[in-house]
PAKE-603236 format. One record per residue: x, y, z of N, C-alpha, C in turn; residue in one letter. Coordinates in steps of 0.2 Angstrom, whole numbers. Atoms other than C-alpha are relative to their C-alpha. Example, Ala and Ser with C-alpha at 12.3 -4.5 7.8 and 13.67 -1.06 7.14 Angstrom:
<rs>
> n_X,n_Y,n_Z,ca_X,ca_Y,ca_Z,c_X,c_Y,c_Z,resn
> 4,-6,0,62,-22,39,4,6,0,A .
> -4,-6,-1,68,-5,36,-4,5,3,S .
</rs>
This chain:
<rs>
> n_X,n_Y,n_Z,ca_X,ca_Y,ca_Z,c_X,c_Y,c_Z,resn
> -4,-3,5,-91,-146,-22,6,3,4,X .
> -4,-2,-3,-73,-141,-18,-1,9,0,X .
> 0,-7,0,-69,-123,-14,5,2,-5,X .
> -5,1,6,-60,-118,-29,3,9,-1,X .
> -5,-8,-1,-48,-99,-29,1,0,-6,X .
> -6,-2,4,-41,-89,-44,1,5,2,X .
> -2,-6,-3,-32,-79,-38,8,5,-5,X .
> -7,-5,3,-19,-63,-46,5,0,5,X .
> -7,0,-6,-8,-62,-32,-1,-3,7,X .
> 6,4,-6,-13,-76,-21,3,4,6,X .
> 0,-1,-7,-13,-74,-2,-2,-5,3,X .
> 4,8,-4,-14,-91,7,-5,2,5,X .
> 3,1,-8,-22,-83,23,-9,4,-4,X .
> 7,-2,1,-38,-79,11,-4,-7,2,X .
> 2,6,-2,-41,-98,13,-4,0,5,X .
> 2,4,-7,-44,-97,31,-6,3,1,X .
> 3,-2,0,-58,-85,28,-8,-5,1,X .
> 4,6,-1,-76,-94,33,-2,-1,-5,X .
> 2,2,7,-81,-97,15,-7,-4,0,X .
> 9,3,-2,-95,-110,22,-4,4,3,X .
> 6,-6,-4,-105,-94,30,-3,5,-6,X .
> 2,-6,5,-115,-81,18,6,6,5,X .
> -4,-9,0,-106,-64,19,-1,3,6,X .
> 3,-3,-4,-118,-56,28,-1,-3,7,X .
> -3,6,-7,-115,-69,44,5,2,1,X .
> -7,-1,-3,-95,-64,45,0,5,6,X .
> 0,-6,-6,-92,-57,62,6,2,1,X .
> -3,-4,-1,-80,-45,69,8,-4,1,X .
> -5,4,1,-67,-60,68,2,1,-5,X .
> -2,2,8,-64,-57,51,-1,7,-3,X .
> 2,-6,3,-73,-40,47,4,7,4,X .
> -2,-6,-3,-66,-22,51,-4,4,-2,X .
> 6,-3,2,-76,-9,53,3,8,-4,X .
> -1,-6,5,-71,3,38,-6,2,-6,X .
> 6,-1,1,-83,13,29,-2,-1,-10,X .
> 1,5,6,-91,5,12,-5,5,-3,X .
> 9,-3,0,-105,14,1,-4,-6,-2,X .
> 7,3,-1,-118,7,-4,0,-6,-7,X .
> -2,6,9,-119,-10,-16,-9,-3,0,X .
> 8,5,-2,-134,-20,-21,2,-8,1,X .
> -2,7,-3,-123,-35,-15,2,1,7,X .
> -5,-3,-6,-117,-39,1,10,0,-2,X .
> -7,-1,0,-100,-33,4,4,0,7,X .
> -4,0,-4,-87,-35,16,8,2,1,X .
> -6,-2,-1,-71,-26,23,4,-8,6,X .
> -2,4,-5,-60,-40,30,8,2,0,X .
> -4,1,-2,-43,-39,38,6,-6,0,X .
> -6,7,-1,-27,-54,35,6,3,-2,X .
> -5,1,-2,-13,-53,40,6,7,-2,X .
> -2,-8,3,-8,-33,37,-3,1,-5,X .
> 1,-4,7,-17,-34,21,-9,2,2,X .
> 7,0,-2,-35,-28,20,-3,0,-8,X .
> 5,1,8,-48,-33,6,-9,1,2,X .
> 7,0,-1,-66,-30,2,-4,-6,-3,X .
> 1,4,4,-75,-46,-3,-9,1,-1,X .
> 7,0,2,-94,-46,-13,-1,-6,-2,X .
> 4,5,2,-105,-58,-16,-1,3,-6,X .
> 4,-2,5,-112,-61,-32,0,-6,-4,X .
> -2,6,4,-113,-74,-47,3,-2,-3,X .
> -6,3,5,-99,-84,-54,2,4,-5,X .
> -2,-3,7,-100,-78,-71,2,8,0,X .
> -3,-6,-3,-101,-59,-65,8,2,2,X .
> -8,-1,-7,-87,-59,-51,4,-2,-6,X .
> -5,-3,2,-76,-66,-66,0,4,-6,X .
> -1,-4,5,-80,-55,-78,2,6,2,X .
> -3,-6,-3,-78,-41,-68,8,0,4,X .
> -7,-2,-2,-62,-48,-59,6,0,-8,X .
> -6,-1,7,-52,-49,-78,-2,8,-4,X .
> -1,-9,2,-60,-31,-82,5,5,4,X .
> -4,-6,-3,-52,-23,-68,8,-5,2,X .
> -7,1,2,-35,-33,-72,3,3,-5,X .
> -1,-5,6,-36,-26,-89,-2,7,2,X .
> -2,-7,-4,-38,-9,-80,5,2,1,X .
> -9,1,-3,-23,-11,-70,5,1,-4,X .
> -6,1,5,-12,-16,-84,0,8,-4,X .
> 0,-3,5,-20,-2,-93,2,10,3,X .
> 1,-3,-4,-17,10,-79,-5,4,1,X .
> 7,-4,-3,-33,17,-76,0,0,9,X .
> 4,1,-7,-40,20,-59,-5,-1,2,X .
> 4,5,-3,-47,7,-51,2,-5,7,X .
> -1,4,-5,-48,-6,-37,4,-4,-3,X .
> -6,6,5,-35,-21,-40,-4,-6,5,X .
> 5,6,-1,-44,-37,-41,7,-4,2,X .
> -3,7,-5,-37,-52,-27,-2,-5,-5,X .
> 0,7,2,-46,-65,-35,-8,-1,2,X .
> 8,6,-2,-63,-79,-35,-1,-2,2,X .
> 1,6,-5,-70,-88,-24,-5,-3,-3,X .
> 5,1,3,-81,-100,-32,0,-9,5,X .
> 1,9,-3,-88,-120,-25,-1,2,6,X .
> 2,-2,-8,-95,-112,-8,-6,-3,0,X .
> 7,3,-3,-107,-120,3,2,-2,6,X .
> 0,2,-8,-114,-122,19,1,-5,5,X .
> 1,4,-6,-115,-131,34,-5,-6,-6,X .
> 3,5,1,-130,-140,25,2,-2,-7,X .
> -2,0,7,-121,-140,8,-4,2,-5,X .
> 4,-4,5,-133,-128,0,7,6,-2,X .
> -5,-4,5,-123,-118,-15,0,7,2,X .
> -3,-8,-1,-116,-100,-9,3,4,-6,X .
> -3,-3,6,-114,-87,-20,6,3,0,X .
> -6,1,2,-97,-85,-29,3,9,5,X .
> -3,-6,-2,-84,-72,-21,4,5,-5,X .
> -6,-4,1,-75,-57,-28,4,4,5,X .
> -4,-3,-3,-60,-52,-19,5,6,-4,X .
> -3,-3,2,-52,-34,-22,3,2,6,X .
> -4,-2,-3,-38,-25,-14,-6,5,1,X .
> 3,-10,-3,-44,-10,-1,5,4,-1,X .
> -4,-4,-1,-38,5,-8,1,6,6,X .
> -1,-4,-6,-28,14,6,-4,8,-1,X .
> 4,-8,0,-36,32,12,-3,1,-6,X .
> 9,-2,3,-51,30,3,-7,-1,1,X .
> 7,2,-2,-68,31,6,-4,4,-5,X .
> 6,-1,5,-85,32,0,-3,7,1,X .
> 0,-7,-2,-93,49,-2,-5,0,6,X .
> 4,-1,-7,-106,46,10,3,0,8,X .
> -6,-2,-5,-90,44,22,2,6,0,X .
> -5,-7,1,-84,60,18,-5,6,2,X .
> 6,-4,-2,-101,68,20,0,-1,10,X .
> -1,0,-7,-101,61,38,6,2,5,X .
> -6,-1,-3,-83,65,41,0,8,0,X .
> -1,-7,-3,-87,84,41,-1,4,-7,X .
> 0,-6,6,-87,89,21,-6,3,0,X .
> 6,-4,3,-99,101,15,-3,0,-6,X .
> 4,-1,6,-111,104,1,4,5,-4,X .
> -8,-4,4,-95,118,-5,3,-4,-4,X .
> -4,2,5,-86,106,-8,0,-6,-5,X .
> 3,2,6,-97,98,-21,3,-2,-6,X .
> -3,-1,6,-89,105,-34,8,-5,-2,X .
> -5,4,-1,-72,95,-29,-3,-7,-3,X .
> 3,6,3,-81,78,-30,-1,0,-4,X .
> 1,-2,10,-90,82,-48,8,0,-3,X .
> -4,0,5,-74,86,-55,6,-5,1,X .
> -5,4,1,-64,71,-48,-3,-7,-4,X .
> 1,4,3,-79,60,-53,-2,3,-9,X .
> -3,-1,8,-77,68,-72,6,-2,-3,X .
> -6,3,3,-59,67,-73,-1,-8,0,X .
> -1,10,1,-61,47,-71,-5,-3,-5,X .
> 5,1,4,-76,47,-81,4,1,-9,X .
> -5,-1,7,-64,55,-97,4,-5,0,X .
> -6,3,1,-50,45,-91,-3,-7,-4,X .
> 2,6,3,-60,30,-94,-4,1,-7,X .
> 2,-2,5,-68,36,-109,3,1,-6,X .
> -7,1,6,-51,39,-119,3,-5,0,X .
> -2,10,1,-47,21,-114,-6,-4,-6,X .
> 4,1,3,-63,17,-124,-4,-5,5,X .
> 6,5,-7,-72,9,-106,-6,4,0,X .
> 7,-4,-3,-90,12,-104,0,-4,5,X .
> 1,4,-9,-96,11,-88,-3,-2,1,X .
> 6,4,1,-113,8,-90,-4,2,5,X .
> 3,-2,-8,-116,15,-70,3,2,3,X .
> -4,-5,-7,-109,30,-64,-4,4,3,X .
> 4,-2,-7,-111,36,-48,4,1,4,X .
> -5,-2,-7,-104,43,-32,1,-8,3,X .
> 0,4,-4,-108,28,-24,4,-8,-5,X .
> -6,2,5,-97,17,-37,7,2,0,X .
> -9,-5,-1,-81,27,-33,3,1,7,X .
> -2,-4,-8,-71,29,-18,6,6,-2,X .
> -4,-6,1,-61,44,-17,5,1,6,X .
> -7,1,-5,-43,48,-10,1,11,-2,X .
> -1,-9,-3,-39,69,-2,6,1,-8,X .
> -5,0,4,-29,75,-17,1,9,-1,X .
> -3,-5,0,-20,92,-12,-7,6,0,X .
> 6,-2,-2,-37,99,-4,-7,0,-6,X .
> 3,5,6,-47,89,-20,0,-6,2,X .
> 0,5,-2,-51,75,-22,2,-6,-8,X .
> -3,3,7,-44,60,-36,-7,-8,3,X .
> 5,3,-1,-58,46,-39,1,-7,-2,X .
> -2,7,2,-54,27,-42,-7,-5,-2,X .
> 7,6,-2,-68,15,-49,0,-6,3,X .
> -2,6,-5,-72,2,-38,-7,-5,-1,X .
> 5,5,1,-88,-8,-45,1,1,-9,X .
> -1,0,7,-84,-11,-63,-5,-6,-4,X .
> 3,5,2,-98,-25,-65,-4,3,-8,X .
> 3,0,7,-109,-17,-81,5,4,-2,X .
> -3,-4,4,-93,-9,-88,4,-4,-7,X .
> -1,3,5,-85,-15,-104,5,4,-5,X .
> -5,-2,4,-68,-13,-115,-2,1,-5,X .
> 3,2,6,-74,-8,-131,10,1,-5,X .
> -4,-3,5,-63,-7,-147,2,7,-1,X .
> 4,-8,2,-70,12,-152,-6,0,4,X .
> 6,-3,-6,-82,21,-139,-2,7,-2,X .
> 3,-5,5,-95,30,-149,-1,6,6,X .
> 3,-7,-5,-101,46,-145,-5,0,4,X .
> 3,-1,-2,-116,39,-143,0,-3,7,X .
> -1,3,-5,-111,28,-129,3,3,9,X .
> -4,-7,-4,-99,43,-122,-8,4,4,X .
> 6,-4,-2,-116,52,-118,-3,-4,5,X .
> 3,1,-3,-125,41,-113,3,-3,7,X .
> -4,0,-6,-112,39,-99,-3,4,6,X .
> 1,-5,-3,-115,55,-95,-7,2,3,X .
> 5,1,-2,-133,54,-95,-2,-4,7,X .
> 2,2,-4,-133,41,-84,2,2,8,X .
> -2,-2,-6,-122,48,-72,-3,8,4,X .
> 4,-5,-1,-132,65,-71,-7,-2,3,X .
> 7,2,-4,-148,55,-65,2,-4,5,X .
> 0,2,-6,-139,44,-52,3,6,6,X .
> 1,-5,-4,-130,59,-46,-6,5,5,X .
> 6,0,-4,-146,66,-43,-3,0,5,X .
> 1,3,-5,-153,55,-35,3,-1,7,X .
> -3,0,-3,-139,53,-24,1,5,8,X .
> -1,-5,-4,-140,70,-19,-4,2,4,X .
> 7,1,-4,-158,69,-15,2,-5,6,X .
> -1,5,-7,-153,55,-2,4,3,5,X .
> -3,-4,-6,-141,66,7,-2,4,4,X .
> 4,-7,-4,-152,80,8,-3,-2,4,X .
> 5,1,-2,-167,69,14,5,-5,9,X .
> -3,0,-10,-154,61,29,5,4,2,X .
> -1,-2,-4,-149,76,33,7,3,2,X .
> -7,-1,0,-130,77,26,4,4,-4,X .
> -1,-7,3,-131,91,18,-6,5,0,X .
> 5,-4,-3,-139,107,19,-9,-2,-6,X .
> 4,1,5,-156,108,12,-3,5,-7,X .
> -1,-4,5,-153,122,2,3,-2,-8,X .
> -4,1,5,-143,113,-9,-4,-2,-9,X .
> 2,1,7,-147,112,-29,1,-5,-3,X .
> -3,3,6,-145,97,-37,0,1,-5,X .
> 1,0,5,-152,102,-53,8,3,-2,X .
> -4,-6,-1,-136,114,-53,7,-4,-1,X .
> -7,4,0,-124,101,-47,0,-4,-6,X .
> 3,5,9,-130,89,-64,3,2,-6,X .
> 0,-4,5,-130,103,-73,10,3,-2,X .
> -7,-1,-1,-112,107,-68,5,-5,-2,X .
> -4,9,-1,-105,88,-70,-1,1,-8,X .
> 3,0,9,-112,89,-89,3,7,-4,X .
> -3,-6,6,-104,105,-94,10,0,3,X .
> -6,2,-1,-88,99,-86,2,-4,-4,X .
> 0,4,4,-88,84,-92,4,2,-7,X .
> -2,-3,7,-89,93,-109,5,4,-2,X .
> -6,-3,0,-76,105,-106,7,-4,-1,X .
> -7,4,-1,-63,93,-102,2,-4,-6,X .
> 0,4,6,-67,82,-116,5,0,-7,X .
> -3,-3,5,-65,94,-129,7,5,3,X .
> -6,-3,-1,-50,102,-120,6,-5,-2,X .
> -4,8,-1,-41,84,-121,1,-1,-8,X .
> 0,4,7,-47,79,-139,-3,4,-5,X .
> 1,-6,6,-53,95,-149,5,3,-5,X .
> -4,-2,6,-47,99,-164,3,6,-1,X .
> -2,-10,0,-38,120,-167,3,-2,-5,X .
> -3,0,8,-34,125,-182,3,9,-1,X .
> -3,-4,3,-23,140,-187,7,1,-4,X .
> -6,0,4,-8,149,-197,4,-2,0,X .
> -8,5,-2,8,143,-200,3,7,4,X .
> -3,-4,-4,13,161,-192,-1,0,8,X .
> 3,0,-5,3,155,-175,4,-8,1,X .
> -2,6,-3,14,139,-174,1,0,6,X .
> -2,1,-8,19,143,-156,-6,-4,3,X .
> 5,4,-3,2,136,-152,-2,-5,1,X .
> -3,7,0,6,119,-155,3,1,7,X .
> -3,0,-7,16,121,-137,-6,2,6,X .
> 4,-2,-6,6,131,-130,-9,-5,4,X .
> 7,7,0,-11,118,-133,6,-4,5,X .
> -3,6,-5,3,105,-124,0,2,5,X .
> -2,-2,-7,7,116,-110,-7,2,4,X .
> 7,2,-4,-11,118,-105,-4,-5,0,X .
> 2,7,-3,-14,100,-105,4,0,6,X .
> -4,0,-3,-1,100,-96,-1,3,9,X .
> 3,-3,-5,-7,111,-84,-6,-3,6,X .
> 5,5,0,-22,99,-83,2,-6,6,X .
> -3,7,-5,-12,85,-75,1,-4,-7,X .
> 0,3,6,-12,78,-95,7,0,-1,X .
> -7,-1,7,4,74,-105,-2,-4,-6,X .
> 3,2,6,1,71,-122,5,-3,-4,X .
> -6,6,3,9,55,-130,-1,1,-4,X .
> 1,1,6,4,57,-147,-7,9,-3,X .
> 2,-5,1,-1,72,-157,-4,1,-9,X .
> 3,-1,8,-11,75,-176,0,6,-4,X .
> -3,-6,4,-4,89,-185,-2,-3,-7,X .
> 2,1,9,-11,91,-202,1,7,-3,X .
> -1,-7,0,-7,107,-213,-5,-2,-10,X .
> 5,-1,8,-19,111,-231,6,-1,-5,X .
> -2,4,9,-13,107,-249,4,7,-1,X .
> -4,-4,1,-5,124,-248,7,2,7,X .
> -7,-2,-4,5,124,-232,-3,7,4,X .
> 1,-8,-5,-4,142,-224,-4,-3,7,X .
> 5,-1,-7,-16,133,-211,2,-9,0,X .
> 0,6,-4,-12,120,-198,-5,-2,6,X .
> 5,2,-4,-24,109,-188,3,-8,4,X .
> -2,4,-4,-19,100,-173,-4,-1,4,X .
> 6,5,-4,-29,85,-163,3,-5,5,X .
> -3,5,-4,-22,77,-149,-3,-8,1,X .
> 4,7,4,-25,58,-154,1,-7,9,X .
> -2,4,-3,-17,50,-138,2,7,9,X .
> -2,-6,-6,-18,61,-118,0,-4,5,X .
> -1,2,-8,-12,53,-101,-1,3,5,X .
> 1,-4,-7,-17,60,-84,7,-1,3,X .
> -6,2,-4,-2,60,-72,8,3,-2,X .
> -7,-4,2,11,72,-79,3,3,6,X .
> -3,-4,-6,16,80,-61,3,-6,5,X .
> 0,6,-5,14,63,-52,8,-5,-6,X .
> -5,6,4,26,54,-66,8,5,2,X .
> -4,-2,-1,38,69,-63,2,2,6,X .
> -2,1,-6,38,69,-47,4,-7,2,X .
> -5,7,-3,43,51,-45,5,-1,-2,X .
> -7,1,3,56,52,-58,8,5,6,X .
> -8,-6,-4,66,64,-46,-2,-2,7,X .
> -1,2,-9,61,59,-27,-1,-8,1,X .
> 0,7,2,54,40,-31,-9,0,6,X .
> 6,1,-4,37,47,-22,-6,-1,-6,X .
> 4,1,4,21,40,-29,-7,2,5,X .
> 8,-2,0,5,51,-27,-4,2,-3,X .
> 5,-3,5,-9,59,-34,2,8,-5,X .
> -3,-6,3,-7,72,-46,0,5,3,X .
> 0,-6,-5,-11,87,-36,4,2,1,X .
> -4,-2,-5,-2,85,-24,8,-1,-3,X .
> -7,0,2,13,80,-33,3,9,-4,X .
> 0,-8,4,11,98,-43,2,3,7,X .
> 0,-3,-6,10,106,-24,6,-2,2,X .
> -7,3,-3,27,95,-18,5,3,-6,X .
> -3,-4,5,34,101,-35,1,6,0,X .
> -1,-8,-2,31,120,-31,5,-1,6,X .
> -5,-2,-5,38,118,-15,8,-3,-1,X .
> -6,1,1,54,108,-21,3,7,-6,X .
> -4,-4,4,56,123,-35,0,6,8,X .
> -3,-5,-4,54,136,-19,8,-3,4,X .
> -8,3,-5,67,124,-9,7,5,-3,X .
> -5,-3,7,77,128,-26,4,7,1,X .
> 0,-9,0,76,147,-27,3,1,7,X .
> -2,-1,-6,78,148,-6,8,-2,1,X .
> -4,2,-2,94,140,-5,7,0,-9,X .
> -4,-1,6,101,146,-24,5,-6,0,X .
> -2,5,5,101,128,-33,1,-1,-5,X .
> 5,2,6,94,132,-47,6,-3,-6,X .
> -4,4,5,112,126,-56,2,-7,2,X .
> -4,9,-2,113,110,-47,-6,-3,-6,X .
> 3,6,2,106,94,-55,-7,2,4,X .
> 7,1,-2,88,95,-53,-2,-9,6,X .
> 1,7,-4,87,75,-46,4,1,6,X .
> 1,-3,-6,97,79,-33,0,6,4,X .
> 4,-7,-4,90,96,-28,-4,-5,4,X .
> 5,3,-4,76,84,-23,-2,-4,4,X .
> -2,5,-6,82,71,-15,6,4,5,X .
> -1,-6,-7,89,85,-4,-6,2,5,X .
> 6,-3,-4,73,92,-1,-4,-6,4,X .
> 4,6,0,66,73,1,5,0,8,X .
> -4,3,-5,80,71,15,0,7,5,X .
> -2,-5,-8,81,88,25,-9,4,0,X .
> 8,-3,3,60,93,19,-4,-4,2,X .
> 5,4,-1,47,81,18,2,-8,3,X .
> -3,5,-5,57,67,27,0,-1,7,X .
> 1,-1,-5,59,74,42,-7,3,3,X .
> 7,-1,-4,41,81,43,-6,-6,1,X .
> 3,6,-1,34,65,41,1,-3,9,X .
> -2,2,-6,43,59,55,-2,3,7,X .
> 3,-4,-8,36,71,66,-8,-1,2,X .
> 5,3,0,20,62,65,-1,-5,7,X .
> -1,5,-7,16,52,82,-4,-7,-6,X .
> 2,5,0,11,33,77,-7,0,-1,X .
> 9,-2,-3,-6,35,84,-4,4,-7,X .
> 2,-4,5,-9,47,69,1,0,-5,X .
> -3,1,6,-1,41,54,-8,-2,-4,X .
> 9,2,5,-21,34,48,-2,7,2,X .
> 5,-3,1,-27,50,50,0,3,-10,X .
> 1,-4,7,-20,58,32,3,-4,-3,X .
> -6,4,5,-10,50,17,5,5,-1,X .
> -5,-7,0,7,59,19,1,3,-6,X .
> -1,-4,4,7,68,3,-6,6,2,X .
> 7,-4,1,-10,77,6,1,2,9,X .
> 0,-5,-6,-5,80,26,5,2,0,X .
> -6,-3,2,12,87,19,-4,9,-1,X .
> 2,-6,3,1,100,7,-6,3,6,X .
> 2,-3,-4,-11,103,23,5,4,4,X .
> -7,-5,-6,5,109,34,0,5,-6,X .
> -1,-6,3,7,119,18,-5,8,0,X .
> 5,-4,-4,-10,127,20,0,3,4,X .
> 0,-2,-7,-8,128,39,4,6,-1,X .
> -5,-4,-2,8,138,36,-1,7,-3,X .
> 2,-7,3,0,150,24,-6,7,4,X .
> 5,-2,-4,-14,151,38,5,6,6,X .
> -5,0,-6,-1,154,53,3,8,-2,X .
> -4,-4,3,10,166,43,-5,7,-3,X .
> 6,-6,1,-6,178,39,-3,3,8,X .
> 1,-1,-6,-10,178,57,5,4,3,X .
> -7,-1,-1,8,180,62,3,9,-1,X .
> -5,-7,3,15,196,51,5,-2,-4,X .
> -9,2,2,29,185,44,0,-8,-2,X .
> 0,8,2,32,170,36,1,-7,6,X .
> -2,4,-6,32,155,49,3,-6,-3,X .
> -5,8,2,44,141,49,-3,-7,-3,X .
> 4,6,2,39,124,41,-3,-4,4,X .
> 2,5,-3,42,115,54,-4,1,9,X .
> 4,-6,-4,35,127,67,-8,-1,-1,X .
> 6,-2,6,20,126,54,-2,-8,4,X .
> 0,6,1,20,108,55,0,-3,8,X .
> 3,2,-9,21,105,76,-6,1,1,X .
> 5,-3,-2,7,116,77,-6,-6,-3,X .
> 6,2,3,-5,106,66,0,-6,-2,X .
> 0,5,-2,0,91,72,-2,-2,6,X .
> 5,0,-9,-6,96,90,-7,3,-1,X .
> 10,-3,-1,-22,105,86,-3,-3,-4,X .
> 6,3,4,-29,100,70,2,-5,-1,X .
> 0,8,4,-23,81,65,-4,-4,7,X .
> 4,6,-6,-31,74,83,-9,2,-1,X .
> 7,1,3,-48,80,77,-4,-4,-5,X .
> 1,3,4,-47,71,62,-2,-8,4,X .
> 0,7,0,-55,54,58,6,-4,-2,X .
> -3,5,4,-45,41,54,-1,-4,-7,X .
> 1,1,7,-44,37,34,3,-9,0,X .
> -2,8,2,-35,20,34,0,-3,5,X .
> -1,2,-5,-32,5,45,7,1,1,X .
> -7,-2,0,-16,8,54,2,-8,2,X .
> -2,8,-5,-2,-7,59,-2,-4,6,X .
> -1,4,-6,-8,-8,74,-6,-3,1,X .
> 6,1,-2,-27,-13,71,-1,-6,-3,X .
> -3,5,1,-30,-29,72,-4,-3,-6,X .
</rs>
């Protein structure tokens, strides 16, 4: 049987890969050692040619049905892994049929939470993880995807502004519907409240978290989140025509959220005294879309909120606030967050994703300057916590120079 590819954005040097050896055979030839959670297939981090991919075994029909879901993700901008492509006609040495491949892009400084666990986080910050693997659960829920299997161990997660933002990355039982009942909506939730669970029991039992910690608590926290978010996003509010201002003020705390709201439902009674407003249409990424529009940086929301705040202090410090706002920013972009990047030695550029070790220096400075008696300089801020605290850190991504 030929070896047969489909591939979204081919890469010839996936060919070279050994395709006749099972998975679980590839050696450190091909494989890198970055950290994976947990799958009930084999999986593999491979390396070519600067790009880095993860590839899973599994069954033809599967791999493409998951690799065209998480195409129609992409398109739909959800967060998710971005599918490379199929490999399908494998076999070995003795011409015994090998199971088909799916190939996704590695997304950069992310990892699985059991990485995160080993790299130093805490049972504290719990609550960070629940609420980025909610937000993604909503996001994909207002797109009308079930997921069918959520789980910590289904998601990797990227630092987002001392949080965290959650990407799916095993899309295999999920499914685009038309309309996504309520009841389907729940039973998301449901399912995700027993694998977390479970998850968290496995931490405690080796040992990666304290064993004080509650999961009934954690569950119970993800389920009333959940529900919050939902009805703050798509809940109906109903009052008078003298309480119009509320109309603004409901947008400006979605807003708040990381939400911009595309489309709105205003409706008013057969006399005109009462109005009832239901946002029919909410995007995530209002701080991230307006950051880009003014610097051309593209990160997670958070942090784009945090880089925001500091481009309005730049503002107010150096009395711009009558310049053009676009170039206010690309001022701060060229004499601000530019040159601090650059003060980054090589050797350490994989430890952080420069937006999130931007907003730690901000931290830092907040730390320094409490210490201090007096506000300490940025960039003072930023030597310092690039010789003490970044050489501690693990390394989050492969850097250029790994082979």
């Amino acid at each position: 049987m030929a070896l047969h590819i489909v591939a979204h954005r081919p890469d010839p040097a996936v060919i070279s890969l050994p395709w006749g050896t099972p998975l679980d055979e590839w050696t450190d030839d091909f494989v890198v050692p970055l950290p994976r959670g947990l799958s009930r297939h084999v999986v593999r981090i491979v390396r070519l040619r600067g790009e880095t991919y993860a590839v899973k075994e599994t069954v033809e029909e599967i791999a493409f049905r998951e690799y065209r879901l998480l195409r129609d993700l992409q398109r739909i901008g959800l967060p998710a892994v971005m599918p490379q492509g199929v490999v399908t006609g494998r076999t070995d040495a003795a011409g015994e049929e090998l199971p088909a491949a799916l190939v996704t892009q590695h997304l950069s400084f992310s990892m699985p939470y059991r990485s995160l666990f080993a790299h130093g986080l805490r049972a504290d910050n719990l609550p960070s993880l629940v609420d980025a693997l909610v937000v993604l659960l909503v996001r994909l829920h207002l797109a009308d995807f079930y997921w069918g299997d959520v789980s910590l161990s289904n998601v990797l997660f990227r630092r987002n502004a001392g949080g965290f933002a959650a990407y799916l990355v095993d899309a295999e039982t999920g499914e685009l519907r038309t309309q996504l009942s309520r009841g389907m909506r729940e039973h998301d939730v449901t399912v995700a409240t027993e694998n977390v669970f479970a998850e968290l029991l496995d931490l405690q039992a080796s040992g990666a978290v304290d064993t004080d910690l509650r999961p009934h608590d954690v569950v119970a926290m993800l389920q009333e989140r959940y529900a919050a978010l939902w009805d703050q996003l798509t809940g109906a509010e109903e009052f008078s025509l003298e309480e119009i201002w509320r109309i603004e003020r409901r947008i400006e705390r979605l807003n708040e959220l990381g939400f911009d709201v595309e489309e709105l439902d205003i409706i008013t009674d057969f006399d005109g005294d009462t109005v009832r407003i239901q946002p029919q249409v909410v995007e995530l990424g209002h701080h991230c879309r307006e950051l880009r529009g003014l610097t051309g940086l593209d990160v997670e929301d958070a942090q784009a909120r945090r880089m925001l705040n500091d481009i309005a202090a730049y503002t107010a410090f150096h009395d711009l606030g009558r310049e053009d706002r676009s170039l206010v920013a690309n001022r701060w972009l060229a004499e601000v967050y530019e040159p601090l990047m650059a003060m980054v030695p090589a050797d350490r550029r994989g430890k952080l994703q420069p937006a999130e070790l931007f907003h730690q220096v901000l931290e830092h400075r907040w730390y320094l300057s409490e210490q201090a008696g007096r506000e300490v300089d940025l960039f003072e801020t930023a030597r310092d916590f690039i010789d003490t605290q970044l050489p501690e850190r693990p390394d989050e991504v492969i850097t250029a120079d790994d082979p």
